[in-house]
py3Dmol code that shows the C-alpha trace and the ligand (Angstrom):
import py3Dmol

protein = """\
ATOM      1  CA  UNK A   1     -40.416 -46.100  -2.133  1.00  0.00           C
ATOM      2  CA  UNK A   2     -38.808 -45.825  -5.495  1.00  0.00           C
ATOM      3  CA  UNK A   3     -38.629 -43.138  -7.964  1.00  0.00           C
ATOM      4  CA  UNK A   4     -38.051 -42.835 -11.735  1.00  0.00           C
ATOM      5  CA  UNK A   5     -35.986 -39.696 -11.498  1.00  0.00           C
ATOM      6  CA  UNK A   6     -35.501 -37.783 -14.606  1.00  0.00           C
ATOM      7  CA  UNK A   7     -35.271 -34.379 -16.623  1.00  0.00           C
ATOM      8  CA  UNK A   8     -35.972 -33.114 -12.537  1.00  0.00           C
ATOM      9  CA  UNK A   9     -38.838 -35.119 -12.315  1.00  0.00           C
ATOM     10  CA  UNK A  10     -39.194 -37.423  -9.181  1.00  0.00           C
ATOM     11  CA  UNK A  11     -42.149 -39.905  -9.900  1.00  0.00           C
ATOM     12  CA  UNK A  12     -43.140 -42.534  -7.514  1.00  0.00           C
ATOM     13  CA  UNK A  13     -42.699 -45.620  -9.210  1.00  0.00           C
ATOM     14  CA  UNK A  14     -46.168 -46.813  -8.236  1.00  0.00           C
ATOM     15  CA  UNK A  15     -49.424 -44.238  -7.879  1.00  0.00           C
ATOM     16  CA  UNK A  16     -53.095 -45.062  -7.144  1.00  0.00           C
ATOM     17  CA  UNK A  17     -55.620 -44.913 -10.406  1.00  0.00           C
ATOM     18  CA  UNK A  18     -58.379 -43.434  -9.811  1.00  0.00           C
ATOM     19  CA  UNK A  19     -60.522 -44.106 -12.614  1.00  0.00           C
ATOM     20  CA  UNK A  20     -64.305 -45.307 -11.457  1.00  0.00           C
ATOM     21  CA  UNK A  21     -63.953 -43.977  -8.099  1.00  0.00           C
ATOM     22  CA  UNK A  22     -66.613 -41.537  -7.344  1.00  0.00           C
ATOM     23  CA  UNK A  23     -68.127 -39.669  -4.316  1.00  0.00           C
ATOM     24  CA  UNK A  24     -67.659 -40.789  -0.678  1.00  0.00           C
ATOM     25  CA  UNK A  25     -65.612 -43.833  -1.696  1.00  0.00           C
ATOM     26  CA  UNK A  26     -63.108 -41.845  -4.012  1.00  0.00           C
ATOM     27  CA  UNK A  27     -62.652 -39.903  -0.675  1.00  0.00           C
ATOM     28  CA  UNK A  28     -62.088 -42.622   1.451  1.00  0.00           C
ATOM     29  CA  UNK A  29     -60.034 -44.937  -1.143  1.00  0.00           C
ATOM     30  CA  UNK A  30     -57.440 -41.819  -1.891  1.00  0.00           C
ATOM     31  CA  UNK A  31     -57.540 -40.743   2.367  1.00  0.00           C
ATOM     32  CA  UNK A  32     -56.551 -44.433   2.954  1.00  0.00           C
ATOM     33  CA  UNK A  33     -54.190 -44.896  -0.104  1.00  0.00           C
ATOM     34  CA  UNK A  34     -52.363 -41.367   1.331  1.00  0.00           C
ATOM     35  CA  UNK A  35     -52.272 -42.811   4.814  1.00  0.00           C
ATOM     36  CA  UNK A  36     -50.651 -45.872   3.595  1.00  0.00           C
ATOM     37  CA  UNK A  37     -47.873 -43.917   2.183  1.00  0.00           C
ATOM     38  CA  UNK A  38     -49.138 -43.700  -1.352  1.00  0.00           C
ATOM     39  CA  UNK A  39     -47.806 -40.504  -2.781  1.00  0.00           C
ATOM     40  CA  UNK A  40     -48.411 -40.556  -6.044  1.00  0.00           C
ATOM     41  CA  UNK A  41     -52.580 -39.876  -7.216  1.00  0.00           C
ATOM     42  CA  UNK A  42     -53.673 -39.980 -11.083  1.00  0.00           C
ATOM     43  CA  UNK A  43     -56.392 -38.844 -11.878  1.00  0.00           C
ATOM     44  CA  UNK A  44     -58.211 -36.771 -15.085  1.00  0.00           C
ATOM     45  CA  UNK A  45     -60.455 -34.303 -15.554  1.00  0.00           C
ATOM     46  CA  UNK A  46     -62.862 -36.804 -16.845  1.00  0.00           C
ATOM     47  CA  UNK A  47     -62.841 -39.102 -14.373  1.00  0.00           C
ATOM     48  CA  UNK A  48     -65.057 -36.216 -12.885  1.00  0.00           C
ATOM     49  CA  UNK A  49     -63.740 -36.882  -9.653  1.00  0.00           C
ATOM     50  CA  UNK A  50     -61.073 -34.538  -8.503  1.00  0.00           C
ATOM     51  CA  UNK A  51     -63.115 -32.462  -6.066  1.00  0.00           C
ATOM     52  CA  UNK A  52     -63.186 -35.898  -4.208  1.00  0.00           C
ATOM     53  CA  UNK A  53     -59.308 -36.219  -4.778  1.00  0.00           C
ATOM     54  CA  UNK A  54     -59.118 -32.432  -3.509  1.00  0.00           C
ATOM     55  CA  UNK A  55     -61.432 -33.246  -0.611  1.00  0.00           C
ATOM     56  CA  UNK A  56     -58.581 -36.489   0.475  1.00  0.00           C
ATOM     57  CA  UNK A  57     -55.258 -34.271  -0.010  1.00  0.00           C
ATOM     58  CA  UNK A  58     -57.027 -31.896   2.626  1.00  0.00           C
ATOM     59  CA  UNK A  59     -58.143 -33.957   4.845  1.00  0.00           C
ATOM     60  CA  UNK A  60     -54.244 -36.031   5.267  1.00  0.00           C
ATOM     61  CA  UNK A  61     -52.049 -33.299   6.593  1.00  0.00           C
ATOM     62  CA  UNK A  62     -49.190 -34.882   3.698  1.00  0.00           C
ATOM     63  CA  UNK A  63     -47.506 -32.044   2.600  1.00  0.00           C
ATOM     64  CA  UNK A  64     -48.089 -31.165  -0.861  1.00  0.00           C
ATOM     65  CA  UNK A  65     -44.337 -31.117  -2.280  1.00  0.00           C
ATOM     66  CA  UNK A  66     -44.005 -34.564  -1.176  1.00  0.00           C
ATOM     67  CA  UNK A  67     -47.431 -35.957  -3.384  1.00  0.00           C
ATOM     68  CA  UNK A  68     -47.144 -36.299  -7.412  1.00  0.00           C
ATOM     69  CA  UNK A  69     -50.353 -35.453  -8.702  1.00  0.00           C
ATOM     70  CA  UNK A  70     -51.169 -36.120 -11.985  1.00  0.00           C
ATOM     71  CA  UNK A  71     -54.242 -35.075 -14.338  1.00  0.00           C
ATOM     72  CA  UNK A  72     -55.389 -35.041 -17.727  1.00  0.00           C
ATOM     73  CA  UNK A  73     -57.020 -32.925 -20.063  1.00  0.00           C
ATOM     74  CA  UNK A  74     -59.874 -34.604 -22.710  1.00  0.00           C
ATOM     75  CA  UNK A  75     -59.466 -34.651 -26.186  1.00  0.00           C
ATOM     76  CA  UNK A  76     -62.343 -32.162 -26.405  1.00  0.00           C
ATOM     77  CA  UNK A  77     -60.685 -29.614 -24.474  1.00  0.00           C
ATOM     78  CA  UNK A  78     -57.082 -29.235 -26.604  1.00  0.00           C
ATOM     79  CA  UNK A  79     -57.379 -26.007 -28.136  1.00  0.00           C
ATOM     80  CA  UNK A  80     -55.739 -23.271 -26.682  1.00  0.00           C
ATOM     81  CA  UNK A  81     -58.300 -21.754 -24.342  1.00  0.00           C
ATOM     82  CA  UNK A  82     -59.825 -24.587 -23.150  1.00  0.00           C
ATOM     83  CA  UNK A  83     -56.679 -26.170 -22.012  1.00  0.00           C
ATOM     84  CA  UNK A  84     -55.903 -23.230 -19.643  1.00  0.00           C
ATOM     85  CA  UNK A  85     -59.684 -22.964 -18.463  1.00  0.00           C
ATOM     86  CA  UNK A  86     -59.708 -26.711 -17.811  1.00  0.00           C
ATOM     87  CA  UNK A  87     -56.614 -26.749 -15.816  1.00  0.00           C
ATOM     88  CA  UNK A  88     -57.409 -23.618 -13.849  1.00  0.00           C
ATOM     89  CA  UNK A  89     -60.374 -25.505 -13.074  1.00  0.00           C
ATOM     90  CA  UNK A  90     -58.876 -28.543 -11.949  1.00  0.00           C
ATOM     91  CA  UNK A  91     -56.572 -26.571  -9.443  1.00  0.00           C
ATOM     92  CA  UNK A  92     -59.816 -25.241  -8.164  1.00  0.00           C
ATOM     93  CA  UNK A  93     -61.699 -28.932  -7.834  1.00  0.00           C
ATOM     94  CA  UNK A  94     -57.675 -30.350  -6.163  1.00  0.00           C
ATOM     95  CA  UNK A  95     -57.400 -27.600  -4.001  1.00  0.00           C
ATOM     96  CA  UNK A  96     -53.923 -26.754  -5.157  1.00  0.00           C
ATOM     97  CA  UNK A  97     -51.375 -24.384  -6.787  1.00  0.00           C
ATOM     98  CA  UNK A  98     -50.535 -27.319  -9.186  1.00  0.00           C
ATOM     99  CA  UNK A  99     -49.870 -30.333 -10.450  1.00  0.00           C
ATOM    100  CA  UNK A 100     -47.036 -32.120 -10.597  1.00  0.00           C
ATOM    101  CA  UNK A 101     -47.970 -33.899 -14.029  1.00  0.00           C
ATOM    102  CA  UNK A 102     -50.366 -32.822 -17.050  1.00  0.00           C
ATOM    103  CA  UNK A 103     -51.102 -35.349 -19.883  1.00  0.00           C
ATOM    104  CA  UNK A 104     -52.957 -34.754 -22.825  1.00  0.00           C
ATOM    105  CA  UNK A 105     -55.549 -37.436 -22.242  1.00  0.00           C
ATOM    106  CA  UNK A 106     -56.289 -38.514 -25.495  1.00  0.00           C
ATOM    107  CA  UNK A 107     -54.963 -37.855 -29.059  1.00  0.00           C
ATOM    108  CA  UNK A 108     -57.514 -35.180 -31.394  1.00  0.00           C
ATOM    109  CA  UNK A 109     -56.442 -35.445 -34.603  1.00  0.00           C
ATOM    110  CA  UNK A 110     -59.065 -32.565 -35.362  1.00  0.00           C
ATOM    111  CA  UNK A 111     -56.887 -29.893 -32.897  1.00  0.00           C
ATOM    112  CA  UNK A 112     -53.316 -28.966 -33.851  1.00  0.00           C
ATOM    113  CA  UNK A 113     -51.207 -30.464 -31.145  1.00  0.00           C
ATOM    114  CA  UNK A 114     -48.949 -27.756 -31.717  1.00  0.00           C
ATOM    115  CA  UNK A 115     -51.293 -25.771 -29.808  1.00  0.00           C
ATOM    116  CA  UNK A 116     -52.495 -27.425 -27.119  1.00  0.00           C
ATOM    117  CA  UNK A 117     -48.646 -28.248 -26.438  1.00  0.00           C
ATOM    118  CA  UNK A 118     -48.012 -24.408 -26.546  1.00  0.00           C
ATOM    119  CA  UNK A 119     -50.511 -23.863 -24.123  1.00  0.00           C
ATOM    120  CA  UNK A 120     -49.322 -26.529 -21.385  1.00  0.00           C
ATOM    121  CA  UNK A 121     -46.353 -24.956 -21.723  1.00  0.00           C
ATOM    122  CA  UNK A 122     -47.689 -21.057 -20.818  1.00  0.00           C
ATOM    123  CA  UNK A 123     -49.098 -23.153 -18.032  1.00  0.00           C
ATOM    124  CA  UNK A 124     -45.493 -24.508 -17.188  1.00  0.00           C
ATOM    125  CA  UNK A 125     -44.093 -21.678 -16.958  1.00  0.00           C
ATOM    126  CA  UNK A 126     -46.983 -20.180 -15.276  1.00  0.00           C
ATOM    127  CA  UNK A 127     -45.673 -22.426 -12.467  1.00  0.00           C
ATOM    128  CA  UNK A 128     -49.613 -24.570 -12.580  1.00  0.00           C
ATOM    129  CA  UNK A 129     -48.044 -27.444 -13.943  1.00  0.00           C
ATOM    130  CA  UNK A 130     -44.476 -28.939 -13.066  1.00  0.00           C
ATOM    131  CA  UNK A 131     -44.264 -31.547 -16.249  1.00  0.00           C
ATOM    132  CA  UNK A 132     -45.460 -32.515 -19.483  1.00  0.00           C
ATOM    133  CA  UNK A 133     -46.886 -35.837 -20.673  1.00  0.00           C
ATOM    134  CA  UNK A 134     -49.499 -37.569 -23.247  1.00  0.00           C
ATOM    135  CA  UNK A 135     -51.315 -40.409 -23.253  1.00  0.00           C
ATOM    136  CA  UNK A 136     -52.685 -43.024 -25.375  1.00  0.00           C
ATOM    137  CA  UNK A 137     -49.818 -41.831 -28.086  1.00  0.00           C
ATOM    138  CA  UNK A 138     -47.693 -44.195 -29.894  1.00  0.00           C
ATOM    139  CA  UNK A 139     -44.371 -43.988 -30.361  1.00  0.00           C
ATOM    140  CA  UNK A 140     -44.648 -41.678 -33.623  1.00  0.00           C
ATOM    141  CA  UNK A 141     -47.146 -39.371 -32.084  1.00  0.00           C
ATOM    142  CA  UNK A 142     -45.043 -39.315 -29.244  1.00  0.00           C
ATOM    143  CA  UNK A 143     -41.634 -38.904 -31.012  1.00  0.00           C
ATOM    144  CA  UNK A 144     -43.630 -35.427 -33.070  1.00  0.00           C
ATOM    145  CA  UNK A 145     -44.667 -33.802 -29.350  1.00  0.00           C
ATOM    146  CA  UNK A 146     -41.772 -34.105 -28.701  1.00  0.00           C
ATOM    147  CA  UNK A 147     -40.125 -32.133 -32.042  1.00  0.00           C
ATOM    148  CA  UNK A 148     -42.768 -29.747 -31.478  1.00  0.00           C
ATOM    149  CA  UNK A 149     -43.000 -29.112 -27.822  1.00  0.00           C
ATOM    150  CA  UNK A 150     -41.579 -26.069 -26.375  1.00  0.00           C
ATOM    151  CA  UNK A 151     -40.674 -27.735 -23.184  1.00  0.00           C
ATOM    152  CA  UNK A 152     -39.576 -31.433 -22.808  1.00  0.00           C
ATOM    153  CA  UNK A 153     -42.411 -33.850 -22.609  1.00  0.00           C
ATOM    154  CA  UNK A 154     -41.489 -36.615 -19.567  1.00  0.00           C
ATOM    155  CA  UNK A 155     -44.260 -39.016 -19.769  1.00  0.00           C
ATOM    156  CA  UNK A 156     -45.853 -41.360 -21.866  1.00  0.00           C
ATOM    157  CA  UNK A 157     -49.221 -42.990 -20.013  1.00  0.00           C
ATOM    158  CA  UNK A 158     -50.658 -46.147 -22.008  1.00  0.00           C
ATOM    159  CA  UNK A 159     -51.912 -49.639 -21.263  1.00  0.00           C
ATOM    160  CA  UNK A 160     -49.230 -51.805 -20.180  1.00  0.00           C
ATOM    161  CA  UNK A 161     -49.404 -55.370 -18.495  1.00  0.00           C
ATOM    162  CA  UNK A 162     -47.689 -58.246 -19.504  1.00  0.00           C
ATOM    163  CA  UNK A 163     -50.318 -59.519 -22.281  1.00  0.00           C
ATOM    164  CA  UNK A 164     -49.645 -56.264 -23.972  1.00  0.00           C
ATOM    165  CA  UNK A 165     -46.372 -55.516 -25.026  1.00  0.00           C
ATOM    166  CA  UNK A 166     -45.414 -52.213 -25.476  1.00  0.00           C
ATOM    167  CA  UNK A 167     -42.032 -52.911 -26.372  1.00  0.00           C
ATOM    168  CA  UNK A 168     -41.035 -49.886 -29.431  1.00  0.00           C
ATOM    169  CA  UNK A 169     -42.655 -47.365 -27.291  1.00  0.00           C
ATOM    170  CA  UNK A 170     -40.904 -48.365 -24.270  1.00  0.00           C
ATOM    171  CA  UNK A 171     -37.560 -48.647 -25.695  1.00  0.00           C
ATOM    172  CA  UNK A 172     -38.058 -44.986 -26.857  1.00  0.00           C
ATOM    173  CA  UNK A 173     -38.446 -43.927 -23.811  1.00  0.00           C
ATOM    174  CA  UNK A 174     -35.688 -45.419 -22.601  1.00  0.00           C
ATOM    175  CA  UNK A 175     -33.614 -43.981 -24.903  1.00  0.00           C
ATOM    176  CA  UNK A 176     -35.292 -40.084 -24.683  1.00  0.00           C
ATOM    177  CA  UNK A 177     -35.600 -39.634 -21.148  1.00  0.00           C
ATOM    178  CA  UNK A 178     -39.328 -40.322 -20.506  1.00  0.00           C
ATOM    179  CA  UNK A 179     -41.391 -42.213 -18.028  1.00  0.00           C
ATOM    180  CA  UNK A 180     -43.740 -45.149 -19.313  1.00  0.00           C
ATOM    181  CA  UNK A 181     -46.854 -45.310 -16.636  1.00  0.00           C
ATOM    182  CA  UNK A 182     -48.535 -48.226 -16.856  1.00  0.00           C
ATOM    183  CA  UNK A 183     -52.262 -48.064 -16.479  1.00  0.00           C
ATOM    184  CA  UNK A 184     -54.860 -51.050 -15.981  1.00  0.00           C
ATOM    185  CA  UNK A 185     -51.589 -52.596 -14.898  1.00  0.00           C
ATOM    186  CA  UNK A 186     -53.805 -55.341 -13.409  1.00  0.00           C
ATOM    187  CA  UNK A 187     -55.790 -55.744 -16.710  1.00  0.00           C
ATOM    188  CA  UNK A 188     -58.468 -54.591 -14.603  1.00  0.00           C
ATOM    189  CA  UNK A 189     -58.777 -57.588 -11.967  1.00  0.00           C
ATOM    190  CA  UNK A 190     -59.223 -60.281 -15.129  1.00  0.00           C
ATOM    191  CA  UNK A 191     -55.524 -61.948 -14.490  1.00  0.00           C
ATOM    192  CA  UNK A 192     -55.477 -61.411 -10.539  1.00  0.00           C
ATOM    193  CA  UNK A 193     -55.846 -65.660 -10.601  1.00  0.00           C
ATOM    194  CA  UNK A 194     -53.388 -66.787 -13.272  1.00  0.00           C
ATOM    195  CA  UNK A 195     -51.249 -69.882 -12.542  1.00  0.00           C
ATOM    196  CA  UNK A 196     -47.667 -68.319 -14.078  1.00  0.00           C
ATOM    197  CA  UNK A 197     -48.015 -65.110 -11.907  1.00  0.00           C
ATOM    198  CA  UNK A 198     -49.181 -67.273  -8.652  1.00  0.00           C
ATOM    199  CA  UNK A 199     -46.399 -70.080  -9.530  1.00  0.00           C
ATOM    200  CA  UNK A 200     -43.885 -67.345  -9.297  1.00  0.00           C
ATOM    201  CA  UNK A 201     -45.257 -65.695  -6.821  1.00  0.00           C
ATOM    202  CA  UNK A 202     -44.893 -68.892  -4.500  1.00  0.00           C
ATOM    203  CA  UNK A 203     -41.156 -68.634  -4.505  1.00  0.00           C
ATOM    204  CA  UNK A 204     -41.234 -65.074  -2.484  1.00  0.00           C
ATOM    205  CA  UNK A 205     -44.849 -65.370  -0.480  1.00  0.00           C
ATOM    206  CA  UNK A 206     -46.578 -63.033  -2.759  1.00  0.00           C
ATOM    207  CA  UNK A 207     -49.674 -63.045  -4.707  1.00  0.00           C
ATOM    208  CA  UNK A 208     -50.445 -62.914  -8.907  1.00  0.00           C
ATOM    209  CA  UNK A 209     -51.198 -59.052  -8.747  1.00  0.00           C
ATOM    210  CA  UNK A 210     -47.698 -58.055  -7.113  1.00  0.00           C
ATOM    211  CA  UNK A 211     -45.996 -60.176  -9.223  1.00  0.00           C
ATOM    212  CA  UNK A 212     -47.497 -58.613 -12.204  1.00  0.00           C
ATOM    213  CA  UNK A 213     -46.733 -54.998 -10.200  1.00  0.00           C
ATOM    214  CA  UNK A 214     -42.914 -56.163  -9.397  1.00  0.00           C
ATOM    215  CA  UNK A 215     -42.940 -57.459 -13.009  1.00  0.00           C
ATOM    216  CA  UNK A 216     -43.648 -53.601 -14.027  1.00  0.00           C
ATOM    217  CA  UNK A 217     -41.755 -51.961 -11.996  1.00  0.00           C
ATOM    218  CA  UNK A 218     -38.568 -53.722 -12.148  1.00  0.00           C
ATOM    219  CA  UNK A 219     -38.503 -52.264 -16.065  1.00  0.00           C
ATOM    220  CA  UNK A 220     -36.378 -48.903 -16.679  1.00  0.00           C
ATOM    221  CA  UNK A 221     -38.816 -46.083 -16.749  1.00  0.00           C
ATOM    222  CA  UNK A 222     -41.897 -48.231 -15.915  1.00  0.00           C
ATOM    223  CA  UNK A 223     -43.753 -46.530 -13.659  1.00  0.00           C
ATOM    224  CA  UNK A 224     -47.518 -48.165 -12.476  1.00  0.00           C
ATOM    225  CA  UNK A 225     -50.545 -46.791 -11.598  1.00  0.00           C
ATOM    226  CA  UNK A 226     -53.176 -49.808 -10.147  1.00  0.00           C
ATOM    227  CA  UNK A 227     -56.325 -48.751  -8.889  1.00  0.00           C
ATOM    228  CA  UNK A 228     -57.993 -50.097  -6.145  1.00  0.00           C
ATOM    229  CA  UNK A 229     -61.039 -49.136  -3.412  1.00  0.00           C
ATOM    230  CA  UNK A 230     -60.118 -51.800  -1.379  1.00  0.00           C
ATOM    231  CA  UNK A 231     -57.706 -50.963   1.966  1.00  0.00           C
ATOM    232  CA  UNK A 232     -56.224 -54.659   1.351  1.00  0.00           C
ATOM    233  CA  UNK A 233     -55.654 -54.425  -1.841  1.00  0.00           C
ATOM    234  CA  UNK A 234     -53.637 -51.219  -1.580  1.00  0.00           C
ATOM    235  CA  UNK A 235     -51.532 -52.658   0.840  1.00  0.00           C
ATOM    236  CA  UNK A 236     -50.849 -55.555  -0.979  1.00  0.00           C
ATOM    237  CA  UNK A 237     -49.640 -53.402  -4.188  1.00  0.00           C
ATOM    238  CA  UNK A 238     -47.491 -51.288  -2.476  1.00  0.00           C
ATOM    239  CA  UNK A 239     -45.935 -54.462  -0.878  1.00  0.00           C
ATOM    240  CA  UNK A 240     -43.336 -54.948  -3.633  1.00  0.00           C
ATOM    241  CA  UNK A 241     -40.370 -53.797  -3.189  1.00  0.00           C
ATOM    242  CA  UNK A 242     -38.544 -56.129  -0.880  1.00  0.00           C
ATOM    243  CA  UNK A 243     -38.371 -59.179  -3.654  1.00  0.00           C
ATOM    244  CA  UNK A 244     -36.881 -59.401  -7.129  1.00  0.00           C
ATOM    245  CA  UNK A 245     -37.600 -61.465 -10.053  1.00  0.00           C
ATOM    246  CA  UNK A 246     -34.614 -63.485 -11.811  1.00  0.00           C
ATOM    247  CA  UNK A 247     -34.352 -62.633 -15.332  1.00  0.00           C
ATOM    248  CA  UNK A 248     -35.554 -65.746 -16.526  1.00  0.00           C
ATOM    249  CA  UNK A 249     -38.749 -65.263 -14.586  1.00  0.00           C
ATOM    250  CA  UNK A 250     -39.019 -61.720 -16.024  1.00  0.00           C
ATOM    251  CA  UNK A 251     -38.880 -63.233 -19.499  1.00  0.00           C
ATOM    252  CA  UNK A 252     -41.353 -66.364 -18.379  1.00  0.00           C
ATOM    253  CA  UNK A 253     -44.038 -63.508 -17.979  1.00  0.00           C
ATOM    254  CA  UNK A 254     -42.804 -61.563 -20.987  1.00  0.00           C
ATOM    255  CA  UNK A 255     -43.751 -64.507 -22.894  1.00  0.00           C
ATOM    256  CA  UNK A 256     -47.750 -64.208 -22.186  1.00  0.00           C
ATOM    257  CA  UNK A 257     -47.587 -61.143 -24.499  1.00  0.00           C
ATOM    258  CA  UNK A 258     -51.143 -61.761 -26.368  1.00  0.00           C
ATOM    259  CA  UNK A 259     -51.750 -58.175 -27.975  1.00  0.00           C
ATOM    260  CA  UNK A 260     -55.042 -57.964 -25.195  1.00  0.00           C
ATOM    261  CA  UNK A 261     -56.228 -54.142 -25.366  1.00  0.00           C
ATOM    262  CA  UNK A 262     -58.881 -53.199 -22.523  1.00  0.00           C
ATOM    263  CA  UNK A 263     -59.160 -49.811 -23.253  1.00  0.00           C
ATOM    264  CA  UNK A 264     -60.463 -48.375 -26.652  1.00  0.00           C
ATOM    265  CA  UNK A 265     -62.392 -45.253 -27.586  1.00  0.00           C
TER     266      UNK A 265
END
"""
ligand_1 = """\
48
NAP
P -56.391 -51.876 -12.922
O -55.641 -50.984 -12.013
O -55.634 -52.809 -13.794
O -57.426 -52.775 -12.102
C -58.273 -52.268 -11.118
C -59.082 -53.450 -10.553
O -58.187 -54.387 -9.934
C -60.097 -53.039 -9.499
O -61.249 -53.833 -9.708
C -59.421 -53.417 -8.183
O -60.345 -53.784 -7.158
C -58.628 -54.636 -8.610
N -57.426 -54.808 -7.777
C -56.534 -53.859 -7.409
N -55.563 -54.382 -6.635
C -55.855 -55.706 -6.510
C -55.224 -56.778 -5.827
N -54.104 -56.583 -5.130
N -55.814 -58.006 -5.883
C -56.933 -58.201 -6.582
N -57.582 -57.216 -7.274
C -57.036 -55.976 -7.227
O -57.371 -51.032 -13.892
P -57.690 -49.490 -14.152
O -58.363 -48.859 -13.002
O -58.380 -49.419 -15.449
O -56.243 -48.813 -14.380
C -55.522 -48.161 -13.364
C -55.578 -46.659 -13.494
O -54.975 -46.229 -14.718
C -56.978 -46.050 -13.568
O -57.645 -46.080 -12.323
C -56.671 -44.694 -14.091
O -56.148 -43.850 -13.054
C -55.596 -45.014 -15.137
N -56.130 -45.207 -16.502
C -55.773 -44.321 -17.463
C -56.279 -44.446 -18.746
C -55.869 -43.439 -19.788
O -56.507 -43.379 -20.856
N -54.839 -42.661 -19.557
C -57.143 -45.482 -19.085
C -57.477 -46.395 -18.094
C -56.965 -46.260 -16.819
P -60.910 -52.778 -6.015
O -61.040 -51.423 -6.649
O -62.184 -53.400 -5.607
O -59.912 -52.738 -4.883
"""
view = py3Dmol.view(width=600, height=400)
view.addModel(protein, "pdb")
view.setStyle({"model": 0}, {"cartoon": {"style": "trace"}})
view.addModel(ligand_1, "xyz")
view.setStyle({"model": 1}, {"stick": {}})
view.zoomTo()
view.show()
């Protein structure tokens, strides 16, 4: 495994997403995922599924300091009060003390982020969460939590894969110490077949979707977050870290940059 180490965080480089899984087979996909060797889970508190997630981290006798959990709060939830309910009641639903990472989910332009950002922090030092993070911010937004937040902010979550770039944010981050995870790093199963990411993949007997993972990964700070219910296709994403692409096929797939968005609200 590989880690982005910084500010004392230790994040696995890849995680499984969690979004869409529900019930029995949220249980079973995160059991399996854990089993693998997966130690790194993201979920949210919208994804309305972290009972399930709590059920898995019980049921795999993994010890606790050695899994990075992450979760999010909604953009409905950001003022003060809610954002320590919401979390308390997360803890409750994972089973846990805390989490390792807490994102703001979702930028609310109607709640001062001054406040929500002062209560993550009570909750830091509480010792419920370990780090701070956002998600879905752009560079500005994130640049301002960061003047404004009492305790560092470490990670930036946003769509990442290589038909979006994300280049300005990313270079901040480079440059101010935070983790990018990429989410619907797989652009959602729509690319899993494309000819650049299979031609390249030829070279070191892997497929489009760890090409695209390795293609991630091997970016400072990049961090990656694919989901997937499927035993094989877990496997096959955390199969990527005995092969390296050559700079010029790093820049081949850099090229496919389209502007493609999935995820709106
Ligand atoms: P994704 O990870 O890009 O794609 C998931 C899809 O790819 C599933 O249909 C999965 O199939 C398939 N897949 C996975 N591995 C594969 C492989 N090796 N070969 C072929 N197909 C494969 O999309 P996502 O779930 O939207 O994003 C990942 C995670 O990011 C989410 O689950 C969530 O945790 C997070 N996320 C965060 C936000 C946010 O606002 N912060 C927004 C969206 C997502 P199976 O499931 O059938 O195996």
């Amino acid at each position: 495994m590989e880690y982005i180490e910084l500010q004392d965080m230790k994040m696995p480089v890849i995680g499984l997403g969690t979004w869409n899984l529900r019930r029995n087979e949220c249980v079973q996909a995160v059991t399996t995922a854990l089993k693998i060797g997966y130690r790194h889970i993201d979920t949210a508190q919208m994804y309305e599924n972290e009972s399930e997630i709590g059920e898995a981290l019980v049921n795999v006798s993994v010890p606790r300091e050695d899994i990075f959990l992450t979760t999010k709060v909604w953009s409905n939830h950001l003022h003060y009060n809610d954002v320590i309910q919401t979390l308390n009641q997360s803890l409750q639903k994972l089973q846990t003390d805390y989490v390792d990472l807490f994102l703001i989910h979702w930028p609310n332009p109607a709640i001062s982020l001054t406040e929500t950002l002062k209560a993550m922090a009570q909750l830091k030092t509480e010792g419920k969460v370990k780090f701070l993070g956002v998600s879905n911010f752009n560079t500005e937004l994130l640049h301002q939590a960061q003047d404004i937040s009492p305790v560092p902010i470490v990670n930036v979550q946003v769509e990442y894969h290589p038909f979006l770039s994300q280049k300005s944010l990313l270079e901040y981050c480079q440059q101010n110490g935070v983790a990018l995870t990429a989410y619907c790093p797989l652009v959602r199963g729509r690319e899993v077949n494309h000819p650049v990411f299979e031609q390249i993949g030829k070279k070191y007997k892997k497929t489009a979707p760890q090409v695209i993972l390795r293609w991630l990964i091997q970016q400072k700070n990049v961090a990656v977050i694919p989901k997937a219910a499927r035993r094989e296709h877990q496997l096959a994403n955390f199969d990527i870290f005995d092969f390296h692409l050559s700079d010029e096929e790093m820049q081949t797939i850099f090229r496919l940059e389209q502007g493609k968005r999935i995820v709106t609200i």
